[in-house]
C-alpha positions in Angstrom: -51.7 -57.8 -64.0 -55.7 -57.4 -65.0 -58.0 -58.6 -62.1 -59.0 -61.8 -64.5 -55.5 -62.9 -64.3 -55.4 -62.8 -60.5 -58.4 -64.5 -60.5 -57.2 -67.0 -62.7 -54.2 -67.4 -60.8 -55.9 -67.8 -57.4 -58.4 -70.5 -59.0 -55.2 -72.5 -60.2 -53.7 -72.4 -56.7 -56.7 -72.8 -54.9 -56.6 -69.6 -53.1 -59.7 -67.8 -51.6 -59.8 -64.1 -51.8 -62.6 -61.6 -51.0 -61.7 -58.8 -53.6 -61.9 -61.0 -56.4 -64.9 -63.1 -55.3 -63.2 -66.4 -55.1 -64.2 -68.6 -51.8 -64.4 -71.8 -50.8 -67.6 -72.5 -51.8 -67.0 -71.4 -55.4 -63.8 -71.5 -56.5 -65.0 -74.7 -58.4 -68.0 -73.0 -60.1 -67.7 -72.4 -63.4 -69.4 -69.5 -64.9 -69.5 -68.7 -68.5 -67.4 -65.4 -69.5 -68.0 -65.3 -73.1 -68.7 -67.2 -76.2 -65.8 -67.5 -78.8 -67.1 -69.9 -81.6 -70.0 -71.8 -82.5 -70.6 -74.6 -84.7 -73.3 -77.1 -85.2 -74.1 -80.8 -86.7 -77.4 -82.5 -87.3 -78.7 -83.0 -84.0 -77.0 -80.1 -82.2 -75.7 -77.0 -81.7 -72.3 -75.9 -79.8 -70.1 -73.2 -78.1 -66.9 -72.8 -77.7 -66.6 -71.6 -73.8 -64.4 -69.1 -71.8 -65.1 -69.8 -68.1 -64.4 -66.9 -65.6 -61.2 -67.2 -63.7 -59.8 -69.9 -66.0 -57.0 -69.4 -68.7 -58.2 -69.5 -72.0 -56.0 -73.2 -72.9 -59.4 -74.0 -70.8 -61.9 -73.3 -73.1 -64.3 -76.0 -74.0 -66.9 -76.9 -76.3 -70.2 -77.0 -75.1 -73.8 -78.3 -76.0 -76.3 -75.6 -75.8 -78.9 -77.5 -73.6 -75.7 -77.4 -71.1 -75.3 -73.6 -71.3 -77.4 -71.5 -68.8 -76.0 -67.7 -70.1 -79.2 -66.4 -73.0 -78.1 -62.7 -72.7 -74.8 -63.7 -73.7 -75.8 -66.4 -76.5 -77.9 -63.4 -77.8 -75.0 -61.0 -77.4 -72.7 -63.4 -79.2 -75.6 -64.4 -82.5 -75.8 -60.3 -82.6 -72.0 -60.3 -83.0 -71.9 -62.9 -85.4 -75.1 -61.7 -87.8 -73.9 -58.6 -87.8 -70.1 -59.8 -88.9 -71.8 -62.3 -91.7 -73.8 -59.3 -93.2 -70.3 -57.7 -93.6 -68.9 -60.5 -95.7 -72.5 -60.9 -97.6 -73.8 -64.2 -95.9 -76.8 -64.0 -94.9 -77.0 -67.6 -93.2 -75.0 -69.4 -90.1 -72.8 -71.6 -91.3 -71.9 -75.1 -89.3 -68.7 -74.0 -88.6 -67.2 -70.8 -88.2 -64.3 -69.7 -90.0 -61.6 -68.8 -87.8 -61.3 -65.1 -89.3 -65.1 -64.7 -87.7 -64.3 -66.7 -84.8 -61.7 -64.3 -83.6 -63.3 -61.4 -84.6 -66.1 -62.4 -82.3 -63.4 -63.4 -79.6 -62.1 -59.6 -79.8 -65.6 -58.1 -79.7 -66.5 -60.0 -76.5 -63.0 -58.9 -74.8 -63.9 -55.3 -76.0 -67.4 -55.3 -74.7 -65.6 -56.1 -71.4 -63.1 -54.0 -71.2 -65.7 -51.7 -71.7 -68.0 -52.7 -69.1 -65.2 -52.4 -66.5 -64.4 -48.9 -67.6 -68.4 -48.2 -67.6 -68.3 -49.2 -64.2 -65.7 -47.5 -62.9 -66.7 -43.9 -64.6 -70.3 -44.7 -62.5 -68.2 -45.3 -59.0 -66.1 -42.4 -59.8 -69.4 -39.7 -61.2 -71.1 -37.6 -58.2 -74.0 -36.9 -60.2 -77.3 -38.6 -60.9 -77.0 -38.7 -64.2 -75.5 -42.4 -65.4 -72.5 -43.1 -68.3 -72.7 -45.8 -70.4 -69.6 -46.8 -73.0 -70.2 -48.6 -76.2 -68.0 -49.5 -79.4 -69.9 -51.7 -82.6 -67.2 -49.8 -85.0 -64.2 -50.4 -84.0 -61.4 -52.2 -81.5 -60.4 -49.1 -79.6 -60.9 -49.4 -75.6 -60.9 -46.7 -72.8 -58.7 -44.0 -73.8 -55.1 -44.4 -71.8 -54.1 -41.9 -69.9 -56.8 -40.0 -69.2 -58.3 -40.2 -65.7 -61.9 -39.0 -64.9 -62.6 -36.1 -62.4 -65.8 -34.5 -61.2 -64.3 -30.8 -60.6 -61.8 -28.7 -61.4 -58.2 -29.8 -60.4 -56.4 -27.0 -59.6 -52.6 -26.4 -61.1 -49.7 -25.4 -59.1 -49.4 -22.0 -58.2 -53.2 -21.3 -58.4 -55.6 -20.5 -56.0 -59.3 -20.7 -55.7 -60.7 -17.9 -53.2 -64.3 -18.8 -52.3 -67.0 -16.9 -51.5 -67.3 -15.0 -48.5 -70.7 -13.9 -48.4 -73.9 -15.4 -49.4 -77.2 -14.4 -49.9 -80.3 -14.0 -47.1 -83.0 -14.7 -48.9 -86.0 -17.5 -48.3 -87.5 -17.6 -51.3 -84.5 -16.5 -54.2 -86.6 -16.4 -57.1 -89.9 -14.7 -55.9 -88.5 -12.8 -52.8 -84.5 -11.8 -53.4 -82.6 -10.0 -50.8 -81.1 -7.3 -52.8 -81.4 -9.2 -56.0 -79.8 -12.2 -54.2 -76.5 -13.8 -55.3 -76.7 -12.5 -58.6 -77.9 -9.1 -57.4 -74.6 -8.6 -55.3 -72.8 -8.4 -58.9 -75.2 -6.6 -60.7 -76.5 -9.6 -62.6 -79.9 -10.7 -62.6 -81.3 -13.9 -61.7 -80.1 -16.8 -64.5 -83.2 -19.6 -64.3 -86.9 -19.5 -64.2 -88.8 -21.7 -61.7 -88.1 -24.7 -64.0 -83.9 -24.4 -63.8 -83.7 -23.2 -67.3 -81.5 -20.9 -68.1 -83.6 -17.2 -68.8 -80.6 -15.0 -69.5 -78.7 -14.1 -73.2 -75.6 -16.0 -73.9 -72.7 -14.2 -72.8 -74.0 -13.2 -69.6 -72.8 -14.6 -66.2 -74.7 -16.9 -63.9 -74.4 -16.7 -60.2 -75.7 -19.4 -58.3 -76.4 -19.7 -54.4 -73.3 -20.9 -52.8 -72.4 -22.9 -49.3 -72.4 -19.5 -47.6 -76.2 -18.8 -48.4 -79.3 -19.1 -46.1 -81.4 -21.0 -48.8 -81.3 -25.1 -48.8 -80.1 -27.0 -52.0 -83.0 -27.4 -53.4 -82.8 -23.5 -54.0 -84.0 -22.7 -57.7 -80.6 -20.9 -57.9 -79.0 -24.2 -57.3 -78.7 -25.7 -60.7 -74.8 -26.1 -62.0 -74.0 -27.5 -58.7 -76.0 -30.5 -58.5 -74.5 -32.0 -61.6 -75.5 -33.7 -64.5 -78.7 -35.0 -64.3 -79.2 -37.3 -67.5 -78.2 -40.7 -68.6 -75.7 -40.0 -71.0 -73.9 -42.7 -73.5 -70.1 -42.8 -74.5 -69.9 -44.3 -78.1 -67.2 -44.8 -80.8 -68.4 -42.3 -83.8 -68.5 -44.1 -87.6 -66.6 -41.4 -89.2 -63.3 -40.8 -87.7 -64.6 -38.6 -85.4 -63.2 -40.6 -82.3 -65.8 -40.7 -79.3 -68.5 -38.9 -79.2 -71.5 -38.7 -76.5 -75.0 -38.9 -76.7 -78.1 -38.2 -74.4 -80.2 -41.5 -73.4 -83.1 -38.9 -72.7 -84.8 -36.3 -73.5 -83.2 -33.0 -73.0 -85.8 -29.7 -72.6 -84.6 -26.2 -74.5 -82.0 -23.8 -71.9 -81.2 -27.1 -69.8 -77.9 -27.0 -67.7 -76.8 -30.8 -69.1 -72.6 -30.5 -68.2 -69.5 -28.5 -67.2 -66.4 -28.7 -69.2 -63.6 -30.0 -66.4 -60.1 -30.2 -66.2 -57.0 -29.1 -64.9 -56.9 -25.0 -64.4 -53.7 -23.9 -65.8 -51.8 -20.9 -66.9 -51.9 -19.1 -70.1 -48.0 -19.8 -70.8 -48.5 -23.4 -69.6 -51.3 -23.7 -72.1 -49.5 -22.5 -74.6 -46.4 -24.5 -74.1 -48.9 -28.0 -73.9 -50.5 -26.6 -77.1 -47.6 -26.9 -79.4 -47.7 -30.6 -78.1 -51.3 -31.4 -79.0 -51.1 -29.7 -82.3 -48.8 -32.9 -83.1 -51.0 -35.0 -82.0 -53.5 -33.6 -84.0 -56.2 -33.0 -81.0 -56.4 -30.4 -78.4 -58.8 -30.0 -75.2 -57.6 -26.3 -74.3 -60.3 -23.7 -73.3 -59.3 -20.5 -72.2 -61.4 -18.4 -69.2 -61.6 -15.3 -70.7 -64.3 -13.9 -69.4 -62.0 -10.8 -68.0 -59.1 -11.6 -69.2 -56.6 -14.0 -70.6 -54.9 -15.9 -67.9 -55.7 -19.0 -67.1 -57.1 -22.0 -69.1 -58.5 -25.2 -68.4 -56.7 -28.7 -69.5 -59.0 -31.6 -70.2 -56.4 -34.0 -72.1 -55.8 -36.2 -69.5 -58.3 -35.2 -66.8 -61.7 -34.2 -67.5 -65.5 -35.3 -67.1 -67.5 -36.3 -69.9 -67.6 -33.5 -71.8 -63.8 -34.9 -72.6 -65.5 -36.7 -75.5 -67.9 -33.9 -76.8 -67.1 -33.4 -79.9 -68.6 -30.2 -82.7 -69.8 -31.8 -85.7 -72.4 -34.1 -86.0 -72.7 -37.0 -88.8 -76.0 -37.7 -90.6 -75.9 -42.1 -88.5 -78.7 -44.6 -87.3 -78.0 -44.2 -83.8 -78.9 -47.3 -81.1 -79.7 -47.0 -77.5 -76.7 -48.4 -75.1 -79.0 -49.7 -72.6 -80.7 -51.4 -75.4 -78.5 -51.9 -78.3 -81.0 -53.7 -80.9 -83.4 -50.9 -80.5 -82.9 -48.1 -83.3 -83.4 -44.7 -82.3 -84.4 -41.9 -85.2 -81.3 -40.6 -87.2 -80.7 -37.2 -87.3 -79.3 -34.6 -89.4 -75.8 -33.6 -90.1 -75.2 -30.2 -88.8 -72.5 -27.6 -88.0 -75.1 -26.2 -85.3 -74.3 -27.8 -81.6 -77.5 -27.7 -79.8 -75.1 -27.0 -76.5 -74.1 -23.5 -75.6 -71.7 -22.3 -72.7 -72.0 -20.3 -69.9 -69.9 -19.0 -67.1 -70.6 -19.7 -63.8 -70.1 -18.3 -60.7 -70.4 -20.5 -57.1 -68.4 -20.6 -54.6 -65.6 -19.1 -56.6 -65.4 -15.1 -56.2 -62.5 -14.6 -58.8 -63.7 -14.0 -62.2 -60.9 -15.3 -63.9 -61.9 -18.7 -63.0 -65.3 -18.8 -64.0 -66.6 -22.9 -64.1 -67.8 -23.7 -67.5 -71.2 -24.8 -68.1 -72.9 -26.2 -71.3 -77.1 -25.5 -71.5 -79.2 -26.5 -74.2 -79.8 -24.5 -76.9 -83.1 -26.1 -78.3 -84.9 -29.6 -77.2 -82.8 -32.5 -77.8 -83.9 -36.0 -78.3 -82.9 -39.1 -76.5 -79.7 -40.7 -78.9 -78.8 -37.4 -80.3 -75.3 -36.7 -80.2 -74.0 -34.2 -78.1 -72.2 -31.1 -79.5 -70.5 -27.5 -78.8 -69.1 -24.9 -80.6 -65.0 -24.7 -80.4 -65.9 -21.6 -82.0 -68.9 -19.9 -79.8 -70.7 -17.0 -80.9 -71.7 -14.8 -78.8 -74.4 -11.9 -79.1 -72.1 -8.6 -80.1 -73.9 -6.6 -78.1 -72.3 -8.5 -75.0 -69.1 -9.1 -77.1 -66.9 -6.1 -74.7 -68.3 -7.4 -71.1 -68.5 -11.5 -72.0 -65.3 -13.0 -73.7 -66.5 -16.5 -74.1 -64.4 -18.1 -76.9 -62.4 -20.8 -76.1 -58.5 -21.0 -77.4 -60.0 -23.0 -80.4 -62.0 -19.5 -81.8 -58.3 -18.0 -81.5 -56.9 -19.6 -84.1 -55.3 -18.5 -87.2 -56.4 -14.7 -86.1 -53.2 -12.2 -86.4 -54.2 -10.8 -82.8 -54.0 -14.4 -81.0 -51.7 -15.2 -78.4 -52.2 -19.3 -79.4 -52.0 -20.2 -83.0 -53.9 -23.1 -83.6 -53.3 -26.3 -86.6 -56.4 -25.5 -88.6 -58.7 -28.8 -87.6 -61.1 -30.4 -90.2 -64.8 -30.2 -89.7 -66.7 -33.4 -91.0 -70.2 -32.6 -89.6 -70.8 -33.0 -93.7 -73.7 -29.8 -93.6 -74.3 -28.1 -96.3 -73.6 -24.9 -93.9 -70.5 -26.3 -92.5 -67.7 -23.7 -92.1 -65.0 -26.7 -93.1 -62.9 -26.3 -89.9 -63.6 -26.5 -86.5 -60.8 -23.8 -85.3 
């Protein structure tokens, strides 16, 4: 039972309750939910009314001048223009037909639905950065399923040893002890004083960890503090399912998010990848940056980067915090402007490196989001840095996982046609 029905219910039998808001000095208020038709005469203009914690047999019509709720009436004309333009009528009719009517009745369920999952993605994040969800294509709500997690969850039989030294230093980047925590592994430092990333893809980061002498905000302290940008979950126009864009502006080498999910083993992976071949998706990535053994699982657990997709459609793209305000289309492209890295924390084993995806050139605020399920990396760094995921294993005669050859519809002239 959804929250509005137990709301409903405890309106109908007069029953106060904290959680859902309903006391005794409003459990007579009525508070418009959302429009779901609209109609008008000579003198007048009405509404037809869902009222919060009421069953929809209790929907009314209302006059306007009785109706205290603009962002909605504005919410609801957007709806409707937008749903006219689709059927080539250009002006508001007096009355609705009842195809349009329920279409709008749909949207503004969606649009909740939506804002419920918004909110609880922004009470489950630990990072600054926000996550907004929006869908002007389609019907589809939150994915089922899928549950979202901040860090890697950990699959049975597999430990994480953490660090047991850290580093000395007061000052990492101008004064390292020893070359600090990068140093100790024969790396050298990953960011400049800015927290971009300096170093060639391929090549490990090690950041400070909760063993070292230097406080968080350490400029070796970047990874770990999470994503730091407003970032927007939206339904794509091309088939491509969800996708994510940035809501700001996103500097070149910039640490933006990890890829998480649930560690698990090779033959695991395997074995779950048969399954998602079926279903015609897969979110397997393999940590190979020693060797093959262990792989991470982002199907039904994961952060944002869940909805990252590779290619990138030529769209007019609209801010979600402000959806009437169009933002500059961009080109189609089969070149991600996100590259990843492996990390090193608090984590010593290098079989479970933490995955992290940097910039690769200035992105602009509503640009989607994209990686490479097929990375290249520099062959000069090919033998010591074996960043592909499972998806670049596909369809080679070496691989341990053959992969369903997926469809790329990034629509570039450069396009390499599949994704893996």
């Amino acid at each position: 039972m959804f929250w509005e029905e137990l709301e409903t219910l405890c309106r109908r039998e007069r029953l106060h309750c904290k959680e859902l808001g309903v006391s005794r000095t409003n459990i007579n208020d009525y508070e418009v939910e959302f429009l779901c038709d609209y109609k008008k005469n000579k003198e007048e203009e009405f509404y037809l009314v869902k009222w919060r914690g009421f069953p929809e047999s209790d929907n009314s019509w209302e006059p306007k001048r009785n109706l205290k709720c603009p962002k909605l009436m504005k919410q609801f004309h957007l709806d409707l223009d937008k749903e006219l333009r689709r059927h080539n009528r250009r002006c508001t009719p007096k009355k609705l037909d009842k195809e349009v009517s329920s279409f709008l009745t749909q949207k503004a369920k969606l649009r909740q639905t939506l804002q419920r999952w918004e909110s609880h993605l922004n009470q489950t994040r630990n990072h600054p950065g926000r996550i907004f969800v929006i869908n002007e294509v389609d019907f589809e709500g939150p994915p089922k399923h899928f549950t979202y997690i901040n860090n890697y969850k950990v699959g049975q039989g597999i430990v994480l040893d953490e660090m047991a030294v850290g580093c000395e230093c007061k000052n990492c980047l101008e004064e390292p002890v020893n070359g600090c925590c990068p140093g100790a592994s024969l790396h050298r430092m990953a960011y400049n004083d800015r927290g971009q990333v300096r170093i060639r893809a391929g090549q490990p980061i090690y950041e400070c960890n909760s063993q070292c002498s230097c406080g968080p905000n350490c400029p070796n302290r970047v990874v770990q503090k999470g994503i730091q940008f407003d970032l927007c979950i939206f339904k794509t126009e091309n088939g491509r399912g969800w996708g994510v864009r940035t809501l700001q502006h996103i500097k070149k080498n910039t640490f933006v998010m990890e890829y998480v999910g649930e560690i698990i083993t090779t033959d695991e992976a395997e074995r779950r990848g048969h399954v998602y071949d079926r279903q015609g998706s897969t979110y397997l990535f393999d940590l190979d940056y020693v060797e093959d053994v262990y792989t991470v699982d982002a199907a039904h657990q994961g952060n944002i980067s869940h909805f990252v997709n590779h290619s990138v459609l030529f769209e007019s793209l609209r801010s979600s915090s402000a959806p009437d305000t169009l933002l500059t289309p961009f080109l189609p492209q089969c070149n991600p402007n996100l590259q990843v890295f492996n990390v090193f924390i608090d984590n010593i084993d290098e079989r479970l490196p933490r995955i992290a995806l940097f910039s690769t050139r200035a992105i602009r605020a509503g640009e989607e989001l994209t990686f490479d399920y097929k990375m290249q990396i520099d062959p000069v760094d090919t033998e010591s840095t074996k960043m592909d995921s499972s998806f670049s294993l596909a369809g080679l005669p070496t691989s341990p996982k053959k992969r369903i050859r997926v469809e790329c519809r990034c629509g570039s002239d450069s396009c390499r046609k599949y994704l893996f």
